[in-house]
C-alpha positions as CSV (number, residue, x, y, z in Angstrom):
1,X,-23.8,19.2,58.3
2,X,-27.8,20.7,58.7
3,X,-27.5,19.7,62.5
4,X,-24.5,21.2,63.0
5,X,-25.3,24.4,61.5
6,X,-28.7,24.4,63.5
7,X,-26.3,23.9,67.1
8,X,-24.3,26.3,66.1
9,X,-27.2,28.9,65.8
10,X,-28.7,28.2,68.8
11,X,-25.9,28.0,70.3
12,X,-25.0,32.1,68.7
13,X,-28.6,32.7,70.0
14,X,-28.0,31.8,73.5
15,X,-24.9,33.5,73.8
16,X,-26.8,36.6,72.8
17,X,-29.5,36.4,75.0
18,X,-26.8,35.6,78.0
19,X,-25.5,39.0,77.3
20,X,-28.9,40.9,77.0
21,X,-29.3,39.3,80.6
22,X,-25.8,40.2,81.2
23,X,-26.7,43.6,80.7
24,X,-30.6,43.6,81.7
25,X,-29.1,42.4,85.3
26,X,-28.1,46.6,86.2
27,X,-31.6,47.3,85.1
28,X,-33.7,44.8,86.8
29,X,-31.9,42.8,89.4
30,X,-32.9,45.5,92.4
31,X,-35.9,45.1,91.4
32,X,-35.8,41.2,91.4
33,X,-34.2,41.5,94.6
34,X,-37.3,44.0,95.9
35,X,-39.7,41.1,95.3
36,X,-38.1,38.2,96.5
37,X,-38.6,36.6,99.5
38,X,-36.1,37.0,102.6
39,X,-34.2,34.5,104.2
40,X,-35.8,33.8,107.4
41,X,-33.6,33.1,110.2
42,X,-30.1,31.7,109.6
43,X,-29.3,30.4,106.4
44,X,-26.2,29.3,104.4
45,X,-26.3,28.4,100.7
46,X,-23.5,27.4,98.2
47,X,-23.5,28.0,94.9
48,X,-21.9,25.9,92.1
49,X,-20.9,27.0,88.7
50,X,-21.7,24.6,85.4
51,X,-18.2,23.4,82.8
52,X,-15.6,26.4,82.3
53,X,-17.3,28.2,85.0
54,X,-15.6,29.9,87.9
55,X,-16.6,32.0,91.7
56,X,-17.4,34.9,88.8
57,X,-19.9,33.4,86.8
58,X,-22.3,32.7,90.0
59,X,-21.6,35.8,91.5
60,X,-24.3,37.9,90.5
61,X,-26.4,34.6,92.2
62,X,-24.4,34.4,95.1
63,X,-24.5,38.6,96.1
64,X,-28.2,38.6,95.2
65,X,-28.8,35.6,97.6
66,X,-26.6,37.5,100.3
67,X,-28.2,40.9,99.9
68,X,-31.4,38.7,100.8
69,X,-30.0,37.8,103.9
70,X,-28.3,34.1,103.2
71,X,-24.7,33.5,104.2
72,X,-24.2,32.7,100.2
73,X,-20.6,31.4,99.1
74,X,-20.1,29.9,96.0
75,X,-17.7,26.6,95.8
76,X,-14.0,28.2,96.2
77,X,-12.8,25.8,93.5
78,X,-11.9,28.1,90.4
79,X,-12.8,27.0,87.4
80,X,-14.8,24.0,87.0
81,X,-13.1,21.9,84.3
82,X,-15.8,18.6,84.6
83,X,-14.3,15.2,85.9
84,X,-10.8,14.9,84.6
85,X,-10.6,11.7,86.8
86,X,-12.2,9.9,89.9
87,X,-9.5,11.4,91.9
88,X,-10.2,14.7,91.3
89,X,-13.9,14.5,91.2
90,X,-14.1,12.8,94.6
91,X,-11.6,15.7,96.3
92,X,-14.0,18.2,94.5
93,X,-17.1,16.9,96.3
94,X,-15.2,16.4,99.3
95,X,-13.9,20.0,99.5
96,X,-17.8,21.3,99.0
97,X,-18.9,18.9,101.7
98,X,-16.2,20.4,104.1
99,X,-17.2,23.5,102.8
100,X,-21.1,23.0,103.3
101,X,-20.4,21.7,107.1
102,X,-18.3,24.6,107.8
103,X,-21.6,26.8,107.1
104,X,-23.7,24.5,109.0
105,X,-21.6,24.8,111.9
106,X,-21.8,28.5,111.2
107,X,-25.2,28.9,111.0
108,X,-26.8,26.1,112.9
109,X,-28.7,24.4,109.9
110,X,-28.4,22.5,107.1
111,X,-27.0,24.1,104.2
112,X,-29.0,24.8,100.4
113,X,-26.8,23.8,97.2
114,X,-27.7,26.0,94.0
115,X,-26.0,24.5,91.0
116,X,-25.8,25.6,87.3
117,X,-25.4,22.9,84.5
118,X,-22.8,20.6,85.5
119,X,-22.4,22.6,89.2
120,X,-26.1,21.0,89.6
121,X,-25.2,18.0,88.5
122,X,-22.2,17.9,92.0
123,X,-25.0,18.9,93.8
124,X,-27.6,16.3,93.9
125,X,-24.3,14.4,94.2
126,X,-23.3,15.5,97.4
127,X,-27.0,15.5,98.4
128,X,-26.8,11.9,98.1
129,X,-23.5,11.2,100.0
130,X,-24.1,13.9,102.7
131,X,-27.5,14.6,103.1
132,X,-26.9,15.5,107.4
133,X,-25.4,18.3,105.8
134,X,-27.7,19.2,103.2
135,X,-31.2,21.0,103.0
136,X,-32.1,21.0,99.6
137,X,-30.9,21.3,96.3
138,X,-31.5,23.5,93.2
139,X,-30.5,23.1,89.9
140,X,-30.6,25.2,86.8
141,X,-30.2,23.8,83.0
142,X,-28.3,20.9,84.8
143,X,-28.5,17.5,82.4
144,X,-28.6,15.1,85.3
145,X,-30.7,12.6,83.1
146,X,-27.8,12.1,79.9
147,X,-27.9,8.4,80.5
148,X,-31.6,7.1,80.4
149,X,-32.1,5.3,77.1
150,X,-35.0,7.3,76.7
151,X,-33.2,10.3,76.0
152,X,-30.1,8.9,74.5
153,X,-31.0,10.6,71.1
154,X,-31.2,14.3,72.3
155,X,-27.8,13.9,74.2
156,X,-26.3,14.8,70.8
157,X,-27.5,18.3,71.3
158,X,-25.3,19.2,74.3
159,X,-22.2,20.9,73.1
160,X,-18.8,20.4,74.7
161,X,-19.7,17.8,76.9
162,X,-17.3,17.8,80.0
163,X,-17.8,14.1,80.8
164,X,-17.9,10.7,78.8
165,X,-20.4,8.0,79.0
166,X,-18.3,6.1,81.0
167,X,-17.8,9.1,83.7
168,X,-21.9,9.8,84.1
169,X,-22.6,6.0,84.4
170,X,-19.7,5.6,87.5
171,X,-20.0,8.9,89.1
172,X,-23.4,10.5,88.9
173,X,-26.7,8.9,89.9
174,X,-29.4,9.5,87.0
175,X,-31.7,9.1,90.5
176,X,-32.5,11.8,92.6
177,X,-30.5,12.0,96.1
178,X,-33.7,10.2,98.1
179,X,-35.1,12.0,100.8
180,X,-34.2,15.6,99.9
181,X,-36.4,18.2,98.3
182,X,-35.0,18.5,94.5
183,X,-36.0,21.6,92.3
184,X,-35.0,21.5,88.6
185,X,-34.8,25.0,87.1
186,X,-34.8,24.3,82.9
187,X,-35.9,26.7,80.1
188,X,-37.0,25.5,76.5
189,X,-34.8,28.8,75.1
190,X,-31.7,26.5,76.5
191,X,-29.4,25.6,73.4
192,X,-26.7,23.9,75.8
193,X,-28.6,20.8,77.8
194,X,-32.1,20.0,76.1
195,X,-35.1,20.3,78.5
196,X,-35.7,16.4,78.2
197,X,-32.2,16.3,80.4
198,X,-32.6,19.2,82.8
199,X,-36.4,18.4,83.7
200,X,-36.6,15.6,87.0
201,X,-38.4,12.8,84.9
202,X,-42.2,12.5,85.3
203,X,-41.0,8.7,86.8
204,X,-38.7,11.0,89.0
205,X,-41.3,13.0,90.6
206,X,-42.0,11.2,93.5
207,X,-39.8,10.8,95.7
208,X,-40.8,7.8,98.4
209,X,-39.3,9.7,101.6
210,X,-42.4,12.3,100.3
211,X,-39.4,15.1,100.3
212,X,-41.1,17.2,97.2
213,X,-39.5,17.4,93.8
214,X,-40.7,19.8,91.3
215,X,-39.6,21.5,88.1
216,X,-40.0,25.2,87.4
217,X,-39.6,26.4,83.6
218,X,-38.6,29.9,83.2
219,X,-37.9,32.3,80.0
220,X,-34.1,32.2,80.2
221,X,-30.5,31.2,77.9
222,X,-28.7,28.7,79.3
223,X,-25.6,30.8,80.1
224,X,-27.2,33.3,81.5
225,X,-29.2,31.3,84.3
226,X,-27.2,32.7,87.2
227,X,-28.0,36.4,86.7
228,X,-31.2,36.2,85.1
229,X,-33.7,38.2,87.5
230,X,-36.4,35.8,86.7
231,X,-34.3,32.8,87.6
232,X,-33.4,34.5,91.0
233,X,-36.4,35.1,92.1
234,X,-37.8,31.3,91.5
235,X,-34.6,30.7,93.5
236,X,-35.4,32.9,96.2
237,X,-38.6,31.9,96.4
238,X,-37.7,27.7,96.9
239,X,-35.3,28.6,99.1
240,X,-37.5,30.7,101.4
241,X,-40.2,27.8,101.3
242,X,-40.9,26.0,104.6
243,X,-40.5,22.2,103.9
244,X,-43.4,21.3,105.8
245,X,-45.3,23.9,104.2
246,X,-44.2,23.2,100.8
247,X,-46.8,24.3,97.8
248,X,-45.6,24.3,94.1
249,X,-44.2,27.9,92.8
250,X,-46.6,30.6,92.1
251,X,-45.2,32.3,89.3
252,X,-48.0,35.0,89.4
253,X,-47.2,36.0,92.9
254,X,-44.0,37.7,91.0
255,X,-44.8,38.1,87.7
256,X,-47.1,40.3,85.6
257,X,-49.9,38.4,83.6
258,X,-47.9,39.2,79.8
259,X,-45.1,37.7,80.9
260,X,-46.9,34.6,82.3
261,X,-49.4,34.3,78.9
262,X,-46.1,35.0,76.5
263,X,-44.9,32.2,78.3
264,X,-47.7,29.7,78.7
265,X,-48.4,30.3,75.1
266,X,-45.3,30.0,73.1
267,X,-43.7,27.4,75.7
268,X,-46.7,25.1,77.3
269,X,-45.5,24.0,80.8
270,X,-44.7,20.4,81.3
271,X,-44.8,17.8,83.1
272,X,-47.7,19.7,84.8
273,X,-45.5,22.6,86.3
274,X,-46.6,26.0,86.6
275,X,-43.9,28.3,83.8
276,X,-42.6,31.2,85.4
């Protein structure tokens, strides 16, 4: 009864910071936008919503990436209503891999997926099964790691799970799509997916191809990841990275030092990763 009255306040508490970023995105996404980096030369990116989410709720990501110069389009799918089925989850990835070498023909490259929560989660998927097609991928609060035992007990903390045991063990790989540069976007204020599911594991971190894998923390709900200016920018800023120039994220390269000690104070990074 204690534990459920705890979820359901952190729970309230992310839905309220969602909509201070909601509203905080008028205020401070051009100037997000002023500091990110560009896209250099021609490059396509798909976005993926998380459980219940639709083309809407990754919008403000998806224009914010296109203003920067990215042919951004988010899945086309409508609402994401998790795995009903194997059927239905295999036409899903199917219809974002035609989707993703539709852009590639377009553009000439490989295309970035960007996926929130359970989007994220059909990302590294389709990394793994089409990784021609694929550049990198980048998720946000996505619990791709439900299933180690490790971590079983904090699995009771996700809310409104779209997917049973059964589903994650046949259709999602708790390993990383080999070979592709993987960047985990988590923050410790998310009351959805704990942080010990959204982070790549320390284990993880290496991939043996050598494509790099890294997690960023940033100051964010979980609902709120896709228009949060912060997580934008990180997103920019991974996407704009050369891959054989790849360094770890420089949050002070965007960020003004109180944001950066407020952070490294009340929320020590992990896993050795520099907070944003």
């Amino acid at each position: 009864m204690i534990n459920d009255s705890i979820r359901q306040f952190r729970l309230g508490s992310d839905i309220l910071l969602a909509g201070c970023e909601y509203m905080g995105q008028f205020m401070y996404g051009p100037l997000a936008l002023s500091v990110a980096p560009r896209a250099s030369g021609r490059r396509a990116v798909i976005t993926i919503p998380g459980f219940t989410g639709n083309d809407e709720a990754v919008a403000p990501l998806t224009d914010a990436l296109s203003n920067l110069g990215y042919t951004a389009e988010s899945w086309g799918l409508g609402t994401n209503s998790g795995v009903p089925g194997r059927h239905k989850f295999e036409q899903q990835i199917n219809d974002i891999a035609k989707r993703a070498s539709r852009l590639a023909e377009t553009t000439g490259a490989r295309v970035s997926l960007v996926g929130h929560s359970l989007g994220g989660m059909f990302a590294r998927e389709i990394g793994r099964r089409y990784p021609q097609l694929v550049d990198r991928v980048l998720t946000m609060g996505s619990p791709a790691h439900l299933m180690r035992p490790d971590q079983a007990p904090s699995t009771a903390g996700v809310r409104g799970r779209p997917l049973g045991r059964r589903d994650r063990d046949h259709l999602f790989s708790d390993q990383p799509p080999p070979g592709l540069p993987l960047v985990a976007i988590y923050s410790r204020l998310d009351a959805i997916a704990p942080v010990m599911t959204t982070q790549i594991p320390a284990d993880l971190l290496s991939d043996p191809d050598g494509a790099p894998r890294e997690n960023v923390e940033v100051l964010c709900s979980h609902l709120g990841m896709a228009v949060n200016p912060l997580v934008q920018i990180v997103i920019a800023d991974r996407l704009a990275r050369p891959l054989h120039d790849w360094r770890p994220f420089e949050a002070a390269r965007y960020f003004p030092l109180p944001i950066r000690l407020a952070h490294s104070v009340f929320y020590p990074p992990v896993n050795d990763q520099a907070p944003a």
